[in-house]
Each structure stands twice: as C-alpha cells, then as structure tokens.
TIVO-2410 file (N, C-alpha, C; in nm, 3 decimals):
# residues 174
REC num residu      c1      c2      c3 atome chaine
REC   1      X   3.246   0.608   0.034     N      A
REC   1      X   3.215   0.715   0.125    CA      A
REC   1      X   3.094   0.791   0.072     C      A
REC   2      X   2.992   0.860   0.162     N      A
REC   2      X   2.912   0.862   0.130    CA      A
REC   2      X   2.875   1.026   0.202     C      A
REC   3      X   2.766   1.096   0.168     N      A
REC   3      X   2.771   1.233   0.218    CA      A
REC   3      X   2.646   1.271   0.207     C      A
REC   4      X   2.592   1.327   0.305     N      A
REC   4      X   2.399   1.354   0.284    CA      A
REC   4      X   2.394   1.499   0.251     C      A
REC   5      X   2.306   1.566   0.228     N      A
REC   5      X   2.263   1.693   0.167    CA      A
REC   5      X   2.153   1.687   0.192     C      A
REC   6      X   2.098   1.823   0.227     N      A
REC   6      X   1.924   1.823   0.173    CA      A
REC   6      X   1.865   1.789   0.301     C      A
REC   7      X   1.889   1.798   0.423     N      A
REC   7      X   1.868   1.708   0.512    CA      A
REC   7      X   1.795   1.550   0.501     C      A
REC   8      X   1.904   1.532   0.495     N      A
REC   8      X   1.988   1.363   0.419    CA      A
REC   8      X   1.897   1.292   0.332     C      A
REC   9      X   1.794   1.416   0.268     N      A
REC   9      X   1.751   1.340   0.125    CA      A
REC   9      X   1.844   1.291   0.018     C      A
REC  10      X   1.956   1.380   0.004     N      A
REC  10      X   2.021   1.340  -0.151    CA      A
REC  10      X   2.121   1.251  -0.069     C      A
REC  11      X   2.180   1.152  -0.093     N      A
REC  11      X   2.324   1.121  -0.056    CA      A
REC  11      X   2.391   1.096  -0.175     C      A
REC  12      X   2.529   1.130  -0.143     N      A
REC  12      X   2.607   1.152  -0.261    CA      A
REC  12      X   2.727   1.058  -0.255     C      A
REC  13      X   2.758   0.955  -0.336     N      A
REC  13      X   2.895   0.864  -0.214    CA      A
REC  13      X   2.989   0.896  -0.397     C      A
REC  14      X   3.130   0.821  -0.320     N      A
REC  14      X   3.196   0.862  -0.413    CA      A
REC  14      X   3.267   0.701  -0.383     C      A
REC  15      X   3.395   0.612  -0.512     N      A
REC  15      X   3.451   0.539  -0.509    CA      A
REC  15      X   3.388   0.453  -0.448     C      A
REC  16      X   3.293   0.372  -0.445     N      A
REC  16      X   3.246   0.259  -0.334    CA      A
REC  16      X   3.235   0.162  -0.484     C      A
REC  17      X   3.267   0.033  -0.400     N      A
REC  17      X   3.298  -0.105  -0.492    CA      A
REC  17      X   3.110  -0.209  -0.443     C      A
REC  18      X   3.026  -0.134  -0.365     N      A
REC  18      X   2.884  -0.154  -0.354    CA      A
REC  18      X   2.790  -0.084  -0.302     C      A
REC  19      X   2.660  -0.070  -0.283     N      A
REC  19      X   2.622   0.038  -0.232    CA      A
REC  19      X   2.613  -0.033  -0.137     C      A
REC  20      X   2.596   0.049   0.055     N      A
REC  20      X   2.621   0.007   0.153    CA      A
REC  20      X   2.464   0.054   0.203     C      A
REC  21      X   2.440   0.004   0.293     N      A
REC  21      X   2.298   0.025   0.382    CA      A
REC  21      X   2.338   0.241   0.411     C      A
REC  22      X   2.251   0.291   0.323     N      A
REC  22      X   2.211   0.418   0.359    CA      A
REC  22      X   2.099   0.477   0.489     C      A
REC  23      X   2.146   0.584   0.481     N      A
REC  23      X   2.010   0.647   0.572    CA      A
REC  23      X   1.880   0.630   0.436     C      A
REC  24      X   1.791   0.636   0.572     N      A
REC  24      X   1.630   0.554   0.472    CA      A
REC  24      X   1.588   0.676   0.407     C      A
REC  25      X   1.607   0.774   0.450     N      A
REC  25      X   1.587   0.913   0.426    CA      A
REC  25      X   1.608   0.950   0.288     C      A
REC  26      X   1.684   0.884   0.226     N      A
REC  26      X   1.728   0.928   0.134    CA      A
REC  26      X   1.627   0.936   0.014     C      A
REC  27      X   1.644   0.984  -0.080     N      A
REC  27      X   1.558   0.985  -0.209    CA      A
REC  27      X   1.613   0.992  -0.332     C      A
REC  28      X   1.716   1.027  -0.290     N      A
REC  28      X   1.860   1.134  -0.438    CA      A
REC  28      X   1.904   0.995  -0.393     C      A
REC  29      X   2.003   0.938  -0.498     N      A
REC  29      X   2.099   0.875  -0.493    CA      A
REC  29      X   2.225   0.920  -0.628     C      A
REC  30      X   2.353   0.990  -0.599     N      A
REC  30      X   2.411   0.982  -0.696    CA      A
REC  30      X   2.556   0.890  -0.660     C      A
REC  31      X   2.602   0.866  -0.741     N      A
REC  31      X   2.732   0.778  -0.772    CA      A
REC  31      X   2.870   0.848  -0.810     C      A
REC  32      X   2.931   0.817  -0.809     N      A
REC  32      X   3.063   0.925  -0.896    CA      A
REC  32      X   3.148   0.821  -0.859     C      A
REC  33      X   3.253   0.795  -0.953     N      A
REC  33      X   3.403   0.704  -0.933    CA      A
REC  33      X   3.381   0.605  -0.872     C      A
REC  34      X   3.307   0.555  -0.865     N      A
REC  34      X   3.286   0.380  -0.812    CA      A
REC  34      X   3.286   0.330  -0.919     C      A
REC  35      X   3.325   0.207  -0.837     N      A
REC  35      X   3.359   0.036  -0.921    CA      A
REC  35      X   3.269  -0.034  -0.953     C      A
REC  36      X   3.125   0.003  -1.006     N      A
REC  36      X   3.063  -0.110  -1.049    CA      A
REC  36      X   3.046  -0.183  -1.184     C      A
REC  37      X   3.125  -0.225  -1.197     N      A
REC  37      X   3.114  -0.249  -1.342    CA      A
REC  37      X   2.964  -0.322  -1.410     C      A
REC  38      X   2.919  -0.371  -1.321     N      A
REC  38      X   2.780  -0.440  -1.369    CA      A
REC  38      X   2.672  -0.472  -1.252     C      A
REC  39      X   2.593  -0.344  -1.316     N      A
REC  39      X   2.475  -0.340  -1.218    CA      A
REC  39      X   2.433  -0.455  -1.226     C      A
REC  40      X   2.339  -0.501  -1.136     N      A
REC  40      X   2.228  -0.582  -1.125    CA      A
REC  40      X   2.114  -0.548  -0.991     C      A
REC  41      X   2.023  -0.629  -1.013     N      A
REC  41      X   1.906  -0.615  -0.917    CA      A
REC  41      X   1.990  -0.601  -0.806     C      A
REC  42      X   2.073  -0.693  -0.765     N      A
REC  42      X   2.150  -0.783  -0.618    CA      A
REC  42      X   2.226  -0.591  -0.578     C      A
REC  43      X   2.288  -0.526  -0.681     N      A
REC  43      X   2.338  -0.392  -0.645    CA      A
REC  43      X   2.270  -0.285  -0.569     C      A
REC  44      X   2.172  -0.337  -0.613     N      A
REC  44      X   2.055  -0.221  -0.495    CA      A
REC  44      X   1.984  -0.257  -0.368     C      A
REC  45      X   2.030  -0.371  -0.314     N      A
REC  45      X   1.970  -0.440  -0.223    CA      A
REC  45      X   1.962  -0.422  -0.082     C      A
REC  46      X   2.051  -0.310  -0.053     N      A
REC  46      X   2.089  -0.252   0.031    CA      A
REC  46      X   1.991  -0.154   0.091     C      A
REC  47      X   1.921  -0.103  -0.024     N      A
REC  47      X   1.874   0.037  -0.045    CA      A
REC  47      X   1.673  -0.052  -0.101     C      A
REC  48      X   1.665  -0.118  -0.139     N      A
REC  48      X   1.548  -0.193  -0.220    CA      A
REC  48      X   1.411  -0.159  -0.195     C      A
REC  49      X   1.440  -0.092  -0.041     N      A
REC  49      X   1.293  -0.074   0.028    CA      A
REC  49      X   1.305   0.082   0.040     C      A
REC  50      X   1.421   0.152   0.007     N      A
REC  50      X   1.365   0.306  -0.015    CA      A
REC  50      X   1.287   0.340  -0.109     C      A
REC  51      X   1.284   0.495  -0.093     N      A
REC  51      X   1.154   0.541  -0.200    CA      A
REC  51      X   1.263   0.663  -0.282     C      A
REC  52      X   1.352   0.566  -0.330     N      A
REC  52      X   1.453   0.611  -0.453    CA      A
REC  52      X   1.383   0.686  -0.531     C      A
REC  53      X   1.337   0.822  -0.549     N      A
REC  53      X   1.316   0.918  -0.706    CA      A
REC  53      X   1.408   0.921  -0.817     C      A
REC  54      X   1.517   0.928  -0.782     N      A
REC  54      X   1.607   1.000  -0.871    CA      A
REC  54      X   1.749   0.881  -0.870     C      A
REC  55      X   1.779   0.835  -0.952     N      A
REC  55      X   1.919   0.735  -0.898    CA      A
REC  55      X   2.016   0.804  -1.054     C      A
REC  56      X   2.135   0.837  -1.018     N      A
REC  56      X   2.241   0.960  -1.068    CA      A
REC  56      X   2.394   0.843  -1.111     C      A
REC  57      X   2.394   0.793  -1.199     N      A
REC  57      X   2.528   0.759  -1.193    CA      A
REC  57      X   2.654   0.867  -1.269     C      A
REC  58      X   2.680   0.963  -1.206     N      A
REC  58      X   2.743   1.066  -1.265    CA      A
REC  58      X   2.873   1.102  -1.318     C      A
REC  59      X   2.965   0.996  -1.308     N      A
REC  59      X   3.094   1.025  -1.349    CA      A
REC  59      X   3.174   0.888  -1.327     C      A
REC  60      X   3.207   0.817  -1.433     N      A
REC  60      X   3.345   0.700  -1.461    CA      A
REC  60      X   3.286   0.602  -1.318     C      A
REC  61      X   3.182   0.571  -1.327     N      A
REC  61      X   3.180   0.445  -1.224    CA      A
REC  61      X   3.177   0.317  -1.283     C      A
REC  62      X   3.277   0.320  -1.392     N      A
REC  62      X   3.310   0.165  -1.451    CA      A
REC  62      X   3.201   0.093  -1.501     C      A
REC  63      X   3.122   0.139  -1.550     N      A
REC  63      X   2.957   0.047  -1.588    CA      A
REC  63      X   3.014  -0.010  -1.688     C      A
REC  64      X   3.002  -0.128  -1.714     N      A
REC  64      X   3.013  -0.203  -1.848    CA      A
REC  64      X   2.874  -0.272  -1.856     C      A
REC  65      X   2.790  -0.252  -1.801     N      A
REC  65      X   2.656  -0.355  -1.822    CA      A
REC  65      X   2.504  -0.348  -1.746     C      A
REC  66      X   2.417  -0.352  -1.752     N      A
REC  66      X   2.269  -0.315  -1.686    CA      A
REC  66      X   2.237  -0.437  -1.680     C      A
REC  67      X   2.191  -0.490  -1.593     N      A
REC  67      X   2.126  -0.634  -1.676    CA      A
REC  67      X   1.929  -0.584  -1.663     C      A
REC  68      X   1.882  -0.680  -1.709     N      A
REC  68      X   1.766  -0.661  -1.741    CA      A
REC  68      X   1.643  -0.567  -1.627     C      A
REC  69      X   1.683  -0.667  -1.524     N      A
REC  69      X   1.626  -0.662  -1.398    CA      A
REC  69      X   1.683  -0.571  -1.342     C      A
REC  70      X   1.801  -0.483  -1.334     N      A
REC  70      X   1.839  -0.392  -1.256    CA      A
REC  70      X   1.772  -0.322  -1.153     C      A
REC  71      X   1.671  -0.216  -1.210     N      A
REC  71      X   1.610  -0.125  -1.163    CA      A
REC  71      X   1.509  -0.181  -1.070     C      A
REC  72      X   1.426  -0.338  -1.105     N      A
REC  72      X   1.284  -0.389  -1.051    CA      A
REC  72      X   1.291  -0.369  -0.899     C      A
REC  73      X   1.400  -0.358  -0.843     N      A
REC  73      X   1.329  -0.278  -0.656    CA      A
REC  73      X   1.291  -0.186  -0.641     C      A
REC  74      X   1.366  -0.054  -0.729     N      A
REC  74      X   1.354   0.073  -0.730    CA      A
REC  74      X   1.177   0.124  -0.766     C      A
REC  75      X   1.074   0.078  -0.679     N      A
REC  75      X   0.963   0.117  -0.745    CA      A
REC  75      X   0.937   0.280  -0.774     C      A
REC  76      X   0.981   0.314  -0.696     N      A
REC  76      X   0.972   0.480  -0.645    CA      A
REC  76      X   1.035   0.590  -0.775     C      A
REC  77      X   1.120   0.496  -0.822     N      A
REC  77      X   1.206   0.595  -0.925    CA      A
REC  77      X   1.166   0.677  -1.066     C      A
REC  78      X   1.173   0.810  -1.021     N      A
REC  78      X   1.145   0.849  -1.176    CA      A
REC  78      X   1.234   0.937  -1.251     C      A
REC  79      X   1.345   0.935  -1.203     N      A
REC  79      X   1.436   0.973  -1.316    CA      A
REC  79      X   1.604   0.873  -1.263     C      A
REC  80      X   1.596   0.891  -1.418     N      A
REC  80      X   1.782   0.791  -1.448    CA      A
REC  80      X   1.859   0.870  -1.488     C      A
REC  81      X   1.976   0.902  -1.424     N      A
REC  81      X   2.023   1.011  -1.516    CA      A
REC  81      X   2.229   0.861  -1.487     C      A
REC  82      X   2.254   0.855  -1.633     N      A
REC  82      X   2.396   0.799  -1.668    CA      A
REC  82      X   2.489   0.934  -1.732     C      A
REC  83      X   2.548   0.955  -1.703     N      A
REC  83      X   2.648   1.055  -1.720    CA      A
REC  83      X   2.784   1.028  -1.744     C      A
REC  84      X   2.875   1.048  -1.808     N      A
REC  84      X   3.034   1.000  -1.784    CA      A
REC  84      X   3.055   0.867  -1.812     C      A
REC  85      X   2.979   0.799  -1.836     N      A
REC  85      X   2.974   0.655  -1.868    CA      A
REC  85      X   3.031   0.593  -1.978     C      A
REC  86      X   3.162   0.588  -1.992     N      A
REC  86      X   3.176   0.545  -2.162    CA      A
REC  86      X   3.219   0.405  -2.176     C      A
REC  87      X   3.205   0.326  -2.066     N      A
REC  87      X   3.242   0.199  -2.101    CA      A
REC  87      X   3.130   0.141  -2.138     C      A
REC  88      X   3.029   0.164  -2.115     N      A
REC  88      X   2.886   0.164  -2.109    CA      A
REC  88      X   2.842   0.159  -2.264     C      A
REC  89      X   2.810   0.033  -2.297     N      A
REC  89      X   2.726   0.006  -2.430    CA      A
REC  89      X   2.573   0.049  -2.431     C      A
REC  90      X   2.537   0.136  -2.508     N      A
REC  90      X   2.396   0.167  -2.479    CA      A
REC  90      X   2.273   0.033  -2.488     C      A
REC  91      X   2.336  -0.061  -2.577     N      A
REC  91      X   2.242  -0.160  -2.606    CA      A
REC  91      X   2.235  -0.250  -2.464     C      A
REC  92      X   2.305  -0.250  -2.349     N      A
REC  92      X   2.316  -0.307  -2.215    CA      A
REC  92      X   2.270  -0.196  -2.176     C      A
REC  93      X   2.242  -0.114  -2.137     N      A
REC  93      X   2.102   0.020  -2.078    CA      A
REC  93      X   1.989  -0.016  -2.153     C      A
REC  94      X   1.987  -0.028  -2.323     N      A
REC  94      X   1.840  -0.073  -2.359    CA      A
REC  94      X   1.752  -0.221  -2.270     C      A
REC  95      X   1.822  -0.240  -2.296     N      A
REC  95      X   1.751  -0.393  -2.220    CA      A
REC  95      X   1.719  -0.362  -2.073     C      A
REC  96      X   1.749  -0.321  -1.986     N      A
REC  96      X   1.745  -0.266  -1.872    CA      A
REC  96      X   1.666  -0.187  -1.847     C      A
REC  97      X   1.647  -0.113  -1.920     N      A
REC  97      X   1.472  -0.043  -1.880    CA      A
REC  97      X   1.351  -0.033  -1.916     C      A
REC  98      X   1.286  -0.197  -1.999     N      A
REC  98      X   1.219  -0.255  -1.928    CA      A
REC  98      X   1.192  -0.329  -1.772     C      A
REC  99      X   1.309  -0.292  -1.668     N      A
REC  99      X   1.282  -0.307  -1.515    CA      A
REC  99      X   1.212  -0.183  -1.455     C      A
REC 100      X   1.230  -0.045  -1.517     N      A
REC 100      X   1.131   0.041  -1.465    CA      A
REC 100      X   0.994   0.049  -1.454     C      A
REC 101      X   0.971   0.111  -1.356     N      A
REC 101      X   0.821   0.142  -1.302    CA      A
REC 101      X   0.776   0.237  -1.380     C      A
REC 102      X   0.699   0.189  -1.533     N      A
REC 102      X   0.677   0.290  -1.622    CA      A
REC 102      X   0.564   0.371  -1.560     C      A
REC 103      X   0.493   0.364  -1.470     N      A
REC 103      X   0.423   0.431  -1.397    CA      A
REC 103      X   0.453   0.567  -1.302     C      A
REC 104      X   0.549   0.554  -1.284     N      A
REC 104      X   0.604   0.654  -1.226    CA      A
REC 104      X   0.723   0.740  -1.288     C      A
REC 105      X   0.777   0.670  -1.394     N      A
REC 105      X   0.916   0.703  -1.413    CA      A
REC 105      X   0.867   0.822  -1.536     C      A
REC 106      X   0.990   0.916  -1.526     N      A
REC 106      X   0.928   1.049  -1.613    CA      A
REC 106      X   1.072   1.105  -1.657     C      A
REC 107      X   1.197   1.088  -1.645     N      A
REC 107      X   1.308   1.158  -1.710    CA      A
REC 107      X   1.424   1.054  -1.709     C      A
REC 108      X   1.478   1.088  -1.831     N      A
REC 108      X   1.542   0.976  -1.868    CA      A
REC 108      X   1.709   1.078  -1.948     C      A
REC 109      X   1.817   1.115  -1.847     N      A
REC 109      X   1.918   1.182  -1.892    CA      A
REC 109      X   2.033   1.083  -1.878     C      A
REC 110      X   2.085   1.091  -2.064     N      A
REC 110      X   2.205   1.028  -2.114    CA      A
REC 110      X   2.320   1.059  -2.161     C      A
REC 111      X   2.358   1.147  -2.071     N      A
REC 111      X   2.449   1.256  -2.135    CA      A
REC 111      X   2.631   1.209  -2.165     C      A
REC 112      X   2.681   1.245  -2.237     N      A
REC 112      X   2.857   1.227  -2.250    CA      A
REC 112      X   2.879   1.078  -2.232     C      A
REC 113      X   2.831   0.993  -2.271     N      A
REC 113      X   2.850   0.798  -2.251    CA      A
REC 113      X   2.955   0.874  -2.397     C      A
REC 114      X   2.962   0.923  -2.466     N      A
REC 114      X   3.065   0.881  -2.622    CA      A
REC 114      X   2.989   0.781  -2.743     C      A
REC 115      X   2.847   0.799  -2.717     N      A
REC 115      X   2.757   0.673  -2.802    CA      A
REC 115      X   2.768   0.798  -2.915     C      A
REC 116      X   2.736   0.713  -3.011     N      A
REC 116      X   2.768   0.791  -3.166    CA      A
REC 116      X   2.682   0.738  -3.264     C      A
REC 117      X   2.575   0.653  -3.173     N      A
REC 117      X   2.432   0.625  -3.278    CA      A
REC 117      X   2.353   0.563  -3.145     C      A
REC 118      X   2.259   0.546  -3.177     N      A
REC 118      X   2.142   0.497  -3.057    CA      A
REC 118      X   2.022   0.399  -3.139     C      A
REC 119      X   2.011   0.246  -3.080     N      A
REC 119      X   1.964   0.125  -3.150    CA      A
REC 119      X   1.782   0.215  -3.121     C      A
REC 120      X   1.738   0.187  -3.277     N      A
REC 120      X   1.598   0.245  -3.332    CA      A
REC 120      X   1.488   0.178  -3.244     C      A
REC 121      X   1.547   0.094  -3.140     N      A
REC 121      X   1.378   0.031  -3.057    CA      A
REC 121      X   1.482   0.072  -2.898     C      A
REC 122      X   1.557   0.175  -2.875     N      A
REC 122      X   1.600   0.204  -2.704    CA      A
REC 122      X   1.483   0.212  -2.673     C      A
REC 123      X   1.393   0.279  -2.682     N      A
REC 123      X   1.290   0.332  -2.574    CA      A
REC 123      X   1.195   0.217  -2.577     C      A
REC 124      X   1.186   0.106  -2.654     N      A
REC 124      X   1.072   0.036  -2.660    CA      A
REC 124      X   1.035  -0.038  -2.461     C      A
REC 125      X   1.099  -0.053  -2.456     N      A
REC 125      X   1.082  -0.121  -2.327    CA      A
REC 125      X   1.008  -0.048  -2.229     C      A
REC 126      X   1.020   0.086  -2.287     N      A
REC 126      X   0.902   0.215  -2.198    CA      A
REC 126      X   0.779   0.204  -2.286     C      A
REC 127      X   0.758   0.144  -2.319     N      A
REC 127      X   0.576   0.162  -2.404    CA      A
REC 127      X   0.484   0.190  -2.307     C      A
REC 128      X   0.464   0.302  -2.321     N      A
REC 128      X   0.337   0.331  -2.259    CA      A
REC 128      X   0.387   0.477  -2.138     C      A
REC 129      X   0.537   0.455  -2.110     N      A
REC 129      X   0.554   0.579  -2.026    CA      A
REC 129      X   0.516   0.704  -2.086     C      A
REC 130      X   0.528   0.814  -1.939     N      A
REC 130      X   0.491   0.934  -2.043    CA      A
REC 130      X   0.652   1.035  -1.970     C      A
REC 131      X   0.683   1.000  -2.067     N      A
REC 131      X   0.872   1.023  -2.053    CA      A
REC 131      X   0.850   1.202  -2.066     C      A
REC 132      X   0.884   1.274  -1.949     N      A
REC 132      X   0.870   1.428  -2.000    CA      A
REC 132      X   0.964   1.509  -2.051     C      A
REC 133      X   1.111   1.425  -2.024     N      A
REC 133      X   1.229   1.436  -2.059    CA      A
REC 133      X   1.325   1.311  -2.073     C      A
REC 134      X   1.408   1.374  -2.226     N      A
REC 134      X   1.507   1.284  -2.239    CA      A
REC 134      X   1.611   1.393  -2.310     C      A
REC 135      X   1.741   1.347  -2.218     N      A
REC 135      X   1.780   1.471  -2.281    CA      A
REC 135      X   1.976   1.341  -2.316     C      A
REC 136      X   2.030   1.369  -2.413     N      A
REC 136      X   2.142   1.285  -2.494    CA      A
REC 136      X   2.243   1.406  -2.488     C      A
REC 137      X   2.245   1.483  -2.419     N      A
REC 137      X   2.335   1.617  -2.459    CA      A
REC 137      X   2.479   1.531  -2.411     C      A
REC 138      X   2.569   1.567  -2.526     N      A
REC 138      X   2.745   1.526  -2.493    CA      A
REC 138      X   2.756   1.394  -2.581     C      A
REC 139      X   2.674   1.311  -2.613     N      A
REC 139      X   2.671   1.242  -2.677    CA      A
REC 139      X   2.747   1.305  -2.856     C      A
REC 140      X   2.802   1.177  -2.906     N      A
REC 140      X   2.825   1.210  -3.065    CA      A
REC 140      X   2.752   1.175  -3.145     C      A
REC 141      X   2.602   1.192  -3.131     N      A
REC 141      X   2.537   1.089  -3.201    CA      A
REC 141      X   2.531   1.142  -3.350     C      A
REC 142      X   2.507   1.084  -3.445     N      A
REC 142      X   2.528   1.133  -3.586    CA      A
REC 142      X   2.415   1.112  -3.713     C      A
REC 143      X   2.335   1.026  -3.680     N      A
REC 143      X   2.213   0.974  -3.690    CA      A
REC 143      X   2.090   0.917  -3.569     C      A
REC 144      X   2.028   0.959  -3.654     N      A
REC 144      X   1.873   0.895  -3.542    CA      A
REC 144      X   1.757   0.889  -3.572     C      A
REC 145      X   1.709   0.779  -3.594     N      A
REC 145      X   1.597   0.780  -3.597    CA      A
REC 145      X   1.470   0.825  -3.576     C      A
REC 146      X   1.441   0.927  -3.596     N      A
REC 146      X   1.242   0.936  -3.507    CA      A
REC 146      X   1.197   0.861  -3.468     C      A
REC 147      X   1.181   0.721  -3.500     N      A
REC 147      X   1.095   0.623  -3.482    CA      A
REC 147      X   1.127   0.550  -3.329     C      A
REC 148      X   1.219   0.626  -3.248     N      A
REC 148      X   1.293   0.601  -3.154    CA      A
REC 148      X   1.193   0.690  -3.031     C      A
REC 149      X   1.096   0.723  -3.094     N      A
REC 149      X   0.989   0.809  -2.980    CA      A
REC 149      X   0.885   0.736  -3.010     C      A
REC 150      X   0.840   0.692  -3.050     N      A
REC 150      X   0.707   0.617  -3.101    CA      A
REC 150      X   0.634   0.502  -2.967     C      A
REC 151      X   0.783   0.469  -2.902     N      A
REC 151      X   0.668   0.369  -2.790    CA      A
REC 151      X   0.642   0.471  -2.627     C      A
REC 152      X   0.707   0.610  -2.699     N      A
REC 152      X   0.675   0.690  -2.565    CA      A
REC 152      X   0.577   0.791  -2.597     C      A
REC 153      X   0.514   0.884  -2.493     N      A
REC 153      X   0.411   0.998  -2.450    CA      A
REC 153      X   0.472   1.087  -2.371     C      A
REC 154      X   0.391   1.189  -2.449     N      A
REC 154      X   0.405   1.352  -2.327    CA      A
REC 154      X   0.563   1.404  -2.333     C      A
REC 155      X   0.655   1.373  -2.426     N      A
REC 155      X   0.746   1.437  -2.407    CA      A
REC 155      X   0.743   1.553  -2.434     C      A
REC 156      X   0.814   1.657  -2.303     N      A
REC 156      X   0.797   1.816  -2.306    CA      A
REC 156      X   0.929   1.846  -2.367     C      A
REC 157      X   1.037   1.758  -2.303     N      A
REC 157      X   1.164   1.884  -2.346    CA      A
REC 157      X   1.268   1.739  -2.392     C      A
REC 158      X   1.299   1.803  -2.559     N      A
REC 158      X   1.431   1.702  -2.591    CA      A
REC 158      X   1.519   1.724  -2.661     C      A
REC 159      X   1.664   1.707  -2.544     N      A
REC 159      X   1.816   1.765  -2.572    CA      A
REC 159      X   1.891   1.700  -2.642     C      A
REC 160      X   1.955   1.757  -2.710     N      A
REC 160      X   2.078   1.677  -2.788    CA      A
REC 160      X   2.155   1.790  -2.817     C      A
REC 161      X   2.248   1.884  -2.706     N      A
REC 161      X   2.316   1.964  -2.776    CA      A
REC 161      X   2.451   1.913  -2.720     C      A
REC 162      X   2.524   1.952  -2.824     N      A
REC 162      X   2.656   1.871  -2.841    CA      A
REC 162      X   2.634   1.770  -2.974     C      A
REC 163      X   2.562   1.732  -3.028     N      A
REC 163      X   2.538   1.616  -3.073    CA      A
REC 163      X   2.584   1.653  -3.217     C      A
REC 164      X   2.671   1.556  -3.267     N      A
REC 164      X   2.673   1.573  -3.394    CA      A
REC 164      X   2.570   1.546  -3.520     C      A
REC 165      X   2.457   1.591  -3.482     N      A
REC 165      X   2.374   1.516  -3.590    CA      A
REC 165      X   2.366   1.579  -3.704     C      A
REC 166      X   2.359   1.494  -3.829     N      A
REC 166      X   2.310   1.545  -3.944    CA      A
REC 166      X   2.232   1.548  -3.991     C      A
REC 167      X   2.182   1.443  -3.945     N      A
REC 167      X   2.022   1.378  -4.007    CA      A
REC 167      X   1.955   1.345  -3.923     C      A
REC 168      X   1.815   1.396  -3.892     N      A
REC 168      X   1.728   1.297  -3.860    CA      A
REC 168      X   1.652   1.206  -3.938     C      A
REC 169      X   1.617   1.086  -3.963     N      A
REC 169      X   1.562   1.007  -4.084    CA      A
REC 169      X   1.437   1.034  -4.014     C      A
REC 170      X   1.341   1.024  -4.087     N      A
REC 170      X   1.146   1.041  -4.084    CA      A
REC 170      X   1.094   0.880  -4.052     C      A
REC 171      X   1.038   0.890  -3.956     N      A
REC 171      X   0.928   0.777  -4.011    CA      A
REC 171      X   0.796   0.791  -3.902     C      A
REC 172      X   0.712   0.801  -3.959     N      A
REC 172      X   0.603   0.824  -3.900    CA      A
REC 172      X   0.584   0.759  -3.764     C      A
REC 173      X   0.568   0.869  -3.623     N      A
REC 173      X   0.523   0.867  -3.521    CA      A
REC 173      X   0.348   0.828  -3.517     C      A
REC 174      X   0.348   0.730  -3.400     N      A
REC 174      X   0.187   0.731  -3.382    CA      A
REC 174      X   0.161   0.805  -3.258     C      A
***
C-alpha cells in the first residue's frame, strides 16, 4: 500500500513484497515493513524511468542483500538513506554503490543497521563523488578508519552520534 504526499511527489508505501507501477510524479520514494529481502536492478523496474532523488528504505524491510547493479536505473538519485536495516550486511551495500550515478548523487544516510565496524574501502566505489553528507548515526561502530573518506570530495556534514567509537585510526587523506 502506498500513499502520496507533497502533491504526489513523495510516495510512501508500507509492507509491499515489490514495488508496483507508481504515479510518475513521484520523486521521494520511501519503504517501511516490506519484504524485500534482496534488492536488485529487476526491483525497480516498475519505477526505472522516474526521476527518483531520494530512495528511503526506512524501517525492517527484510534487506539481506544489494546486488551490484541495484541502483543503475535510478539515474536521477541523489540521496540513499537505509535505516532499520539489520539484516543487512554492510559489505552487500558496499558493492552496490558502485551502481550510482556518482554525478549526481550527494547524501549517503546509514543509520541504526546494528553494524559495529565498517570495511576500510565502503566508499571506494564512489571515487570521485562529491558526497556532502554521510551521516552512520545509531550505528555501534567502534572503530574506523579515516582512510574510509579518501575516494570521496566536498564532504560538509559527518554524523556518527550514537556511535560507540573509540578510536579513530589516522592514515593520511589525499
């Protein structure tokens, strides 16, 4: 089920086992309590030719997996926001966004997945974006690397509250 806002820019659906042909209108896409356990390209196909900004998976929609290609219809998109996600291995999101349109894409929110370290090349697949936000707030993360910004630009604002960290380890940014 599905619900427009915004005059029917955002739609908001809840429990759906796929996404269904939306109004074209749309731009927002968020998710909540659906069944997808594993995105793929074929999941957005419905939707492939909108001009998606923002795609929201916000609460327990069963993700266990991204695959590589996920995002490659979504040209339009510039922010990801995964939320509530804890089945969700971050290293199946790393691989997966190399499908973004690093050209356009600019915020990147990972909040409460329950990840409790984050692999030292996530962002590599963005080389060259100019990411203005990334924000990990809810996360347990406990270590992290610096060197985990190095294939990105222009970041303005970056969250991690909640985060258990102790350490950040050094290693020289270029």
């Amino acid at each position: 089920m599905c619900q427009y806002y915004k005059k029917n820019s955002v739609a908001k659906c809840r429990k759906l086992h796929y996404i269904p042909i939306l109004k074209q209108s749309i731009t927002n896409l968020e998710l909540r309590l659906c069944d997808l356990p594993n995105i793929r390209r074929q999941t957005f196909q419905n939707i492939s030719s909108y001009k998606i900004i923002r795609l929201a998976f916000k609460l327990n929609n069963s993700i266990q997996a991204i695959s590589t290609d996920a995002f490659s219809d979504l040209r339009y998109l510039q922010t990801l926001e995964v939320l509530y996600e804890r089945q969700l291995d971050v290293f199946h999101l790393k691989s997966s966004l190399g499908s973004l349109n690093v050209t356009l894409f600019s915020e990147l929110i990972l909040e409460s997945n329950g990840w409790t370290s984050l692999p030292d090349n996530l962002l590599d697949n963005l080389g060259g974006v100019t990411l203005s936000v990334l924000s990990l707030n809810g996360n347990d993360i406990r270590i992290m690397n610096a060197s985990i910004f190095s294939p990105i630009f222009g970041l303005k604002k970056f969250s991690c509250i909640g985060c258990a960290m102790k350490r950040v380890t050094e290693r020289r940014i270029n």
